[in-house]
N, C-alpha and C positions, 0 to 999 in steps of 0.2 A: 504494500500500500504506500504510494506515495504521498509526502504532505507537500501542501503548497504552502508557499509564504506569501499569504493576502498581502503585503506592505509591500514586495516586491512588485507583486500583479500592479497594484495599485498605482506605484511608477509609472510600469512599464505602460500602462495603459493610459496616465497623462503626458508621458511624453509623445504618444502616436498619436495621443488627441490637441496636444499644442502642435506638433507638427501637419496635422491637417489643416488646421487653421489657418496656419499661416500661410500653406500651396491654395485654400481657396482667398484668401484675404491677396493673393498676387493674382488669380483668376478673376475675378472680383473686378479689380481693378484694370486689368487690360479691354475687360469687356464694358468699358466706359463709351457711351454715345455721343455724348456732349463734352467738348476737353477745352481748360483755358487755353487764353494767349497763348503762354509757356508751352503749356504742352502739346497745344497745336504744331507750334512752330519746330519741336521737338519730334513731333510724329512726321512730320515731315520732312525733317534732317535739314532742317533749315535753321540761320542766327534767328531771332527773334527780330534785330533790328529789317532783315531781310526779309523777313512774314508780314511785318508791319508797312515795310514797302512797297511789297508788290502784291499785299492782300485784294485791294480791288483792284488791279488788272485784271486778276484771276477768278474776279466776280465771286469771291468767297465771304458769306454771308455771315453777318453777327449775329447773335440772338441774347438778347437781352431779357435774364430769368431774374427775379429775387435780388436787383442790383447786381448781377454778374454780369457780364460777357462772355457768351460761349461760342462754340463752333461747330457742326456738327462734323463728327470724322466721318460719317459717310459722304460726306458731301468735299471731304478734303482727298477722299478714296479718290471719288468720282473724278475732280480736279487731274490727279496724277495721272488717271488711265486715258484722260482726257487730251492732254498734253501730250506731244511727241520728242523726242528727244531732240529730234532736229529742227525741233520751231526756237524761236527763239522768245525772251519776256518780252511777253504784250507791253 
């Protein structure tokens, strides 16, 4: 007959449950639809100062929620697959 040590289990089983957490709290987070500024210009591999420049040439829309400013990344998707590599900034 084997014995278990409940204190161990006990561990063992908040560290599988803090490590779930924190792969859905990075899941979570990439599945964001609406991204600031920042991380607009970041999804885009772009400086910030260069997002804010050439934001409306590219006709990429603000949305203003709750005093924020957001962007929607499908529509920053759409932007890129839009774009050809050989055009040049509007």
């Amino acid at each position: 007959m084997k014995i278990v040590d409940h204190k161990l289990l006990q561990v063992f089983f908040e560290a599988i449950e803090k490590r779930l957490n924190e792969i859905l709290s990075h899941v979570t987070k990439q599945d964001k639809v609406y991204l600031t500024e920042k991380d607009a210009a970041a999804f885009l591999n772009v400086s910030l100062s260069q997002f804010r420049n050439h934001r409306e040439s590219y006709n990429i829309t603000q949305y203003k929620f709750m005093g924020k400013i957001q962007y929607s990344k499908q529509e920053l998707i759409d932007c890129v697959k839009n774009h050809r590599a050989s055009d040049t900034t509007p």
